[in-house]
N, C-alpha and C positions, 0 to 999 in steps of 0.2 A: 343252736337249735335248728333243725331240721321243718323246712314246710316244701307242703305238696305245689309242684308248679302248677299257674292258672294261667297261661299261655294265650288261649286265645280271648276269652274275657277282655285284658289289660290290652291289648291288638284292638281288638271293637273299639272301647271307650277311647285311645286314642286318635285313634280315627271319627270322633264325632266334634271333636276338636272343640271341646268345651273348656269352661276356665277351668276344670279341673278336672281327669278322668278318673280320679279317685271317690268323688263328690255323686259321680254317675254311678259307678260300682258300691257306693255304702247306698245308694236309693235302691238302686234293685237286688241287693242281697237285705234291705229292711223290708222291701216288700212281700220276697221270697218266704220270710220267715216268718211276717205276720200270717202271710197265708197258711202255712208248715203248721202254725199253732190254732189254727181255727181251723182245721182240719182233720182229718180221721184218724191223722198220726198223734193228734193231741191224746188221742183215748188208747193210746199203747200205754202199757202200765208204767215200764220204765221210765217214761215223757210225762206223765203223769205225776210221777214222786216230783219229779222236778219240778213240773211247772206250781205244785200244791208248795213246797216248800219256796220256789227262790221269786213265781211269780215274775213281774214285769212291772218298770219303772212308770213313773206318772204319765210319762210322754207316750208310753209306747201302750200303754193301757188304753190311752186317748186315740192313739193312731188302732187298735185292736176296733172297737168301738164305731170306728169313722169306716172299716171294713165292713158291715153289715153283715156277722153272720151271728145273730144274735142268742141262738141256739147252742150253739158249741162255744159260745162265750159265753153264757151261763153257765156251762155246766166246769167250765174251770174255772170261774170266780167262785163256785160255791164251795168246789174242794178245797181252793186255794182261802179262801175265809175260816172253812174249820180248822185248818194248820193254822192259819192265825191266830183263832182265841186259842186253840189249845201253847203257842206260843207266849200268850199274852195272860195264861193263866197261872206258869212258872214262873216269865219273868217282871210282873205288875211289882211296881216296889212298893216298899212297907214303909210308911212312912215314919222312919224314925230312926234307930241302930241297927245295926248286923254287922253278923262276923265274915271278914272274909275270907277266905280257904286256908289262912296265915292263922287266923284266931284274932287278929287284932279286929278290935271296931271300927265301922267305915261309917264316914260321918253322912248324914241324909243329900249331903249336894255332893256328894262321890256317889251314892246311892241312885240320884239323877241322871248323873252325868253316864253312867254306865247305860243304864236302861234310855238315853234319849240317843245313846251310839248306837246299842241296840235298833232301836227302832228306826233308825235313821238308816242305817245299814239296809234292814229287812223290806223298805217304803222304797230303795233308790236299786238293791240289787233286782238283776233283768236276764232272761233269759236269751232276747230277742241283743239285747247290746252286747253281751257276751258273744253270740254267734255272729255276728257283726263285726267287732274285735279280731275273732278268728281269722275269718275271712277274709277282711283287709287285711289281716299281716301277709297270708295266702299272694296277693296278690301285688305289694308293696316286696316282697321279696323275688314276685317273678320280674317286676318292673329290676331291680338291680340285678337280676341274674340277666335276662333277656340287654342290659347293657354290656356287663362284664365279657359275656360273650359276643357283643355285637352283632347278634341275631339279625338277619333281612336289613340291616344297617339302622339299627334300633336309635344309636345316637341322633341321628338326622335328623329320625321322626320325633323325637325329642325338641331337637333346636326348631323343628318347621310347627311345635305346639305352642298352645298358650301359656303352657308351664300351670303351676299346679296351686291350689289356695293354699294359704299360710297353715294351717293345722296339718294339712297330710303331707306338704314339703315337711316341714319339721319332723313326720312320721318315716317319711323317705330316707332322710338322712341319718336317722336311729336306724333304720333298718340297715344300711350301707355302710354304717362304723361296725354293725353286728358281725355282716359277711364277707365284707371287702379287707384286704392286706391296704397297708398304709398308704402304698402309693398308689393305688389304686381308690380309695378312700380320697385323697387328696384332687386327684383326675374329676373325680364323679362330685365331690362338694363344685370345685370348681365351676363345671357343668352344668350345674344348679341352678347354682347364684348368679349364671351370665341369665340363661333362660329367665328367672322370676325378675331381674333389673330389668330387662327388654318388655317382659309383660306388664307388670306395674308399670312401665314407666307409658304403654301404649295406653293401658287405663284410665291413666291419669289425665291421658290426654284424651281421652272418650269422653269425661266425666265432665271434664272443664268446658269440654262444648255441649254437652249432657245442659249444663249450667246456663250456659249463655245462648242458648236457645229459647229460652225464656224472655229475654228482653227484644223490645219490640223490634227493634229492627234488623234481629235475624228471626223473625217470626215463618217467613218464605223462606229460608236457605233448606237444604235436605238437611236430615238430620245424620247424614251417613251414619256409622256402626254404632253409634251415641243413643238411639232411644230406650236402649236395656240398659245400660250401663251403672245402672244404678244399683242395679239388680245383682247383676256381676261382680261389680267393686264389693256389695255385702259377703257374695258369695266366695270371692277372693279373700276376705277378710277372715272368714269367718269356719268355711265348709259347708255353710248352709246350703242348700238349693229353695230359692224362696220360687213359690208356683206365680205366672205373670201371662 
Protein backbone atom coordinates (compact mmCIF):
# COMPACT_ATOMS: atom_id res chain seq x y z
CA UNK A 1 0.00 0.00 0.00
CA UNK A 2 1.19 3.32 -0.89
CA UNK A 3 1.18 6.50 1.65
CA UNK A 4 1.88 10.01 1.16
CA UNK A 5 5.33 11.06 3.09
CA UNK A 6 4.68 13.48 6.22
CA UNK A 7 8.44 14.37 6.61
CA UNK A 8 8.48 17.25 8.52
CA UNK A 9 5.47 16.54 11.11
CA UNK A 10 7.46 13.17 12.35
CA UNK A 11 11.03 15.70 12.33
CA UNK A 12 8.97 18.29 14.93
CA UNK A 13 7.49 15.65 17.25
CA UNK A 14 10.81 14.05 17.42
CA UNK A 15 12.41 16.77 18.39
CA UNK A 16 10.02 17.63 21.41
CA UNK A 17 11.30 14.42 22.76
CA UNK A 18 8.37 13.19 24.55
CA UNK A 19 7.52 9.51 25.68
CA UNK A 20 6.10 9.18 22.54
CA UNK A 21 6.16 11.26 19.12
CA UNK A 22 3.32 9.44 17.92
CA UNK A 23 1.07 10.19 20.95
CA UNK A 24 1.91 14.10 20.02
CA UNK A 25 1.01 13.59 16.34
CA UNK A 26 -2.67 11.43 17.04
CA UNK A 27 -3.42 14.87 19.62
CA UNK A 28 -3.03 17.35 17.10
CA UNK A 29 -4.40 15.56 14.04
CA UNK A 30 -7.63 14.77 16.84
CA UNK A 31 -7.57 18.26 17.32
CA UNK A 32 -7.29 19.19 13.68
CA UNK A 33 -10.37 17.37 12.80
CA UNK A 34 -12.59 18.14 15.66
CA UNK A 35 -12.05 21.66 14.43
CA UNK A 36 -12.57 20.43 10.25
CA UNK A 37 -15.98 19.14 11.58
CA UNK A 38 -17.34 22.12 13.42
CA UNK A 39 -16.42 24.07 10.82
CA UNK A 40 -17.86 25.48 7.56
CA UNK A 41 -16.51 22.40 5.89
CA UNK A 42 -18.88 20.45 7.86
CA UNK A 43 -21.75 22.11 5.69
CA UNK A 44 -20.19 20.85 2.31
CA UNK A 45 -22.66 18.44 1.22
CA UNK A 46 -20.39 15.51 0.49
CA UNK A 47 -19.01 15.98 4.36
CA UNK A 48 -22.33 16.09 5.18
CA UNK A 49 -23.80 12.56 3.95
CA UNK A 50 -21.02 11.48 5.98
CA UNK A 51 -21.05 12.93 8.99
CA UNK A 52 -25.37 12.29 8.90
CA UNK A 53 -24.68 8.69 8.27
CA UNK A 54 -21.26 7.48 10.12
CA UNK A 55 -21.41 10.32 12.70
CA UNK A 56 -18.71 10.27 15.61
CA UNK A 57 -17.92 7.79 18.53
CA UNK A 58 -18.96 8.58 22.36
CA UNK A 59 -15.57 9.92 23.06
CA UNK A 60 -15.09 12.14 20.29
CA UNK A 61 -18.81 13.39 20.42
CA UNK A 62 -17.67 14.36 24.08
CA UNK A 63 -14.30 15.99 22.91
CA UNK A 64 -16.82 17.92 19.88
CA UNK A 65 -18.97 19.32 22.77
CA UNK A 66 -15.79 20.34 25.11
CA UNK A 67 -14.79 22.49 21.74
CA UNK A 68 -17.53 25.11 22.14
CA UNK A 69 -18.88 25.72 18.93
CA UNK A 70 -22.29 24.93 19.80
CA UNK A 71 -23.84 26.09 16.69
CA UNK A 72 -22.40 24.07 13.97
CA UNK A 73 -22.81 21.15 16.52
CA UNK A 74 -26.27 21.36 16.45
CA UNK A 75 -26.87 21.57 13.27
CA UNK A 76 -24.90 18.09 12.54
CA UNK A 77 -26.38 16.32 15.50
CA UNK A 78 -29.74 16.99 13.97
CA UNK A 79 -29.05 15.71 10.50
CA UNK A 80 -27.12 12.98 12.04
CA UNK A 81 -30.42 12.00 14.50
CA UNK A 82 -32.66 11.88 11.42
CA UNK A 83 -30.35 9.27 9.62
CA UNK A 84 -30.85 7.61 12.75
CA UNK A 85 -34.53 7.06 13.39
CA UNK A 86 -34.86 6.70 9.73
CA UNK A 87 -32.06 3.75 10.34
CA UNK A 88 -33.80 2.59 13.44
CA UNK A 89 -37.08 2.51 11.59
CA UNK A 90 -35.99 -0.49 9.21
CA UNK A 91 -33.81 -2.03 11.39
CA UNK A 92 -36.09 -1.98 15.11
CA UNK A 93 -36.66 -6.06 15.49
CA UNK A 94 -39.85 -7.61 15.60
CA UNK A 95 -40.07 -9.39 18.26
CA UNK A 96 -40.69 -12.81 17.49
CA UNK A 97 -39.78 -14.87 13.95
CA UNK A 98 -38.52 -13.95 10.56
CA UNK A 99 -37.21 -15.11 7.66
CA UNK A 100 -33.76 -14.67 6.63
CA UNK A 101 -32.70 -13.94 3.05
CA UNK A 102 -32.25 -18.07 2.93
CA UNK A 103 -36.00 -18.45 3.79
CA UNK A 104 -35.16 -20.26 6.98
CA UNK A 105 -36.55 -18.88 10.28
CA UNK A 106 -34.30 -16.88 12.57
CA UNK A 107 -34.89 -17.36 16.02
CA UNK A 108 -35.68 -13.86 18.28
CA UNK A 109 -31.86 -13.97 20.08
CA UNK A 110 -30.29 -14.20 16.44
CA UNK A 111 -32.87 -11.46 15.73
CA UNK A 112 -31.01 -9.68 18.81
CA UNK A 113 -27.87 -10.33 18.27
CA UNK A 114 -27.88 -8.86 14.65
CA UNK A 115 -29.74 -5.55 15.48
CA UNK A 116 -27.44 -4.99 18.90
CA UNK A 117 -24.22 -5.44 16.13
CA UNK A 118 -25.99 -3.16 14.25
CA UNK A 119 -26.23 -0.68 16.66
CA UNK A 120 -23.22 -1.35 18.30
CA UNK A 121 -21.35 -0.71 15.04
CA UNK A 122 -23.51 2.47 14.06
CA UNK A 123 -22.96 4.03 18.36
CA UNK A 124 -18.77 3.26 17.90
CA UNK A 125 -18.25 4.01 14.04
CA UNK A 126 -16.35 7.90 13.78
CA UNK A 127 -15.33 9.92 11.47
CA UNK A 128 -12.88 11.87 13.30
CA UNK A 129 -10.97 8.24 14.32
CA UNK A 130 -11.00 7.08 10.88
CA UNK A 131 -9.10 10.20 9.86
CA UNK A 132 -6.89 9.77 12.72
CA UNK A 133 -6.23 6.25 11.49
CA UNK A 134 -5.27 7.58 8.20
CA UNK A 135 -3.02 9.75 9.32
CA UNK A 136 -0.95 7.98 11.68
CA UNK A 137 -0.49 5.33 9.07
CA UNK A 138 0.71 8.64 6.94
CA UNK A 139 3.16 9.19 9.36
CA UNK A 140 4.28 5.82 10.99
CA UNK A 141 5.24 4.92 7.35
CA UNK A 142 7.35 8.12 6.94
CA UNK A 143 8.91 7.36 10.34
CA UNK A 144 10.29 3.78 8.60
CA UNK A 145 10.86 5.28 5.31
CA UNK A 146 12.91 8.30 6.79
CA UNK A 147 15.03 5.28 8.50
CA UNK A 148 15.47 2.88 5.69
CA UNK A 149 16.95 5.69 3.95
CA UNK A 150 18.77 7.12 6.82
CA UNK A 151 17.60 10.58 6.24
CA UNK A 152 19.77 13.68 8.20
CA UNK A 153 20.96 10.43 10.24
CA UNK A 154 17.47 9.53 11.39
CA UNK A 155 18.72 6.28 13.21
CA UNK A 156 20.53 8.44 16.01
CA UNK A 157 17.79 10.61 16.58
CA UNK A 158 15.95 7.51 17.17
CA UNK A 159 18.44 5.98 19.76
CA UNK A 160 19.11 9.83 21.27
CA UNK A 161 14.71 9.58 21.90
CA UNK A 162 12.53 8.14 24.43
CA UNK A 163 11.32 5.64 22.13
CA UNK A 164 7.72 5.23 21.73
CA UNK A 165 4.38 4.03 23.96
CA UNK A 166 3.59 0.43 23.62
CA UNK A 167 0.26 0.80 21.28
CA UNK A 168 2.16 2.78 18.33
CA UNK A 169 5.62 0.69 18.84
CA UNK A 170 3.41 -2.29 18.10
CA UNK A 171 1.87 0.02 15.19
CA UNK A 172 5.56 0.83 14.07
CA UNK A 173 6.51 -2.51 13.63
CA UNK A 174 3.21 -3.72 11.51
CA UNK A 175 3.97 -0.79 9.50
CA UNK A 176 7.89 -2.05 8.90
CA UNK A 177 7.02 -5.82 8.25
CA UNK A 178 4.49 -3.97 5.63
CA UNK A 179 7.50 -2.12 3.72
CA UNK A 180 10.83 -3.32 4.75
CA UNK A 181 12.62 -6.63 2.98
CA UNK A 182 13.54 -9.23 5.61
CA UNK A 183 16.66 -8.00 6.61
CA UNK A 184 15.91 -4.99 6.70
CA UNK A 185 12.76 -5.72 8.80
CA UNK A 186 15.15 -7.68 11.25
CA UNK A 187 17.84 -4.48 11.44
CA UNK A 188 14.70 -2.06 12.32
CA UNK A 189 12.88 -4.75 14.94
CA UNK A 190 16.14 -4.91 16.39
CA UNK A 191 16.38 -1.14 16.78
CA UNK A 192 13.33 -1.01 18.45
CA UNK A 193 13.52 -3.25 21.14
CA UNK A 194 17.04 -1.86 22.13
CA UNK A 195 15.31 1.82 22.27
CA UNK A 196 12.00 0.70 24.30
CA UNK A 197 14.39 -1.65 26.95
CA UNK A 198 16.58 1.43 27.62
CA UNK A 199 13.31 3.52 28.06
CA UNK A 200 11.16 1.42 30.20
CA UNK A 201 13.85 0.55 31.92
CA UNK A 202 14.81 4.51 32.68
CA UNK A 203 10.92 4.71 33.61
CA UNK A 204 11.18 2.46 35.74
CA UNK A 205 13.60 3.81 37.50
CA UNK A 206 11.83 7.49 37.54
CA UNK A 207 8.75 5.83 38.99
CA UNK A 208 10.43 3.93 41.86
CA UNK A 209 11.76 7.21 43.08
CA UNK A 210 8.44 8.87 41.66
CA UNK A 211 7.48 6.30 44.98
CA UNK A 212 9.82 6.80 47.49
CA UNK A 213 9.61 10.40 47.51
CA UNK A 214 6.74 9.95 49.52
CA UNK A 215 8.38 8.68 52.56
CA UNK A 216 9.62 10.93 54.97
CA UNK A 217 12.79 10.91 54.89
CA UNK A 218 13.27 11.79 51.23
CA UNK A 219 10.75 14.35 51.65
CA UNK A 220 13.81 17.24 51.02
CA UNK A 221 15.73 15.33 48.17
CA UNK A 222 14.99 16.93 44.52
CA UNK A 223 12.69 15.02 42.80
CA UNK A 224 14.85 15.12 39.56
CA UNK A 225 12.88 13.83 36.31
CA UNK A 226 10.33 11.74 38.72
CA UNK A 227 7.60 14.24 39.38
CA UNK A 228 5.58 13.52 35.98
CA UNK A 229 6.33 10.08 35.86
CA UNK A 230 3.44 8.79 36.72
CA UNK A 231 1.86 10.44 34.03
CA UNK A 232 4.35 9.17 31.47
CA UNK A 233 4.60 5.61 32.64
CA UNK A 234 0.33 5.60 31.88
CA UNK A 235 1.24 7.37 28.86
CA UNK A 236 4.04 4.71 27.99
CA UNK A 237 1.43 2.17 28.71
CA UNK A 238 -1.19 3.07 27.25
CA UNK A 239 -0.89 6.05 24.29
CA UNK A 240 -2.87 8.11 26.25
CA UNK A 241 -1.62 11.70 26.88
CA UNK A 242 -3.27 12.40 30.18
CA UNK A 243 -3.44 16.75 30.72
CA UNK A 244 -1.26 17.48 34.23
Amino acid sequence: MKYRLETIPVWDALKENSECPFCLLKEKAENRYIQYYLGNSAMNPETRVDVNKTGFCPDHFSKLLLARSPQHLGLITHTHLQDWMKDLMKSFPFPGRTRSKSGFLKKKTSIMEDFSRKMDKRINDCLICDRIEETLKRYLFTAVYLWQKNEEGFEQTLKNSRGFCLPHMTSLLEMSSEILKSEESESFYNLIKEIQITNLSRLEEEIHWFTQKFKAENQNKPWGKSEDAHYRLIQKLTGKITPH
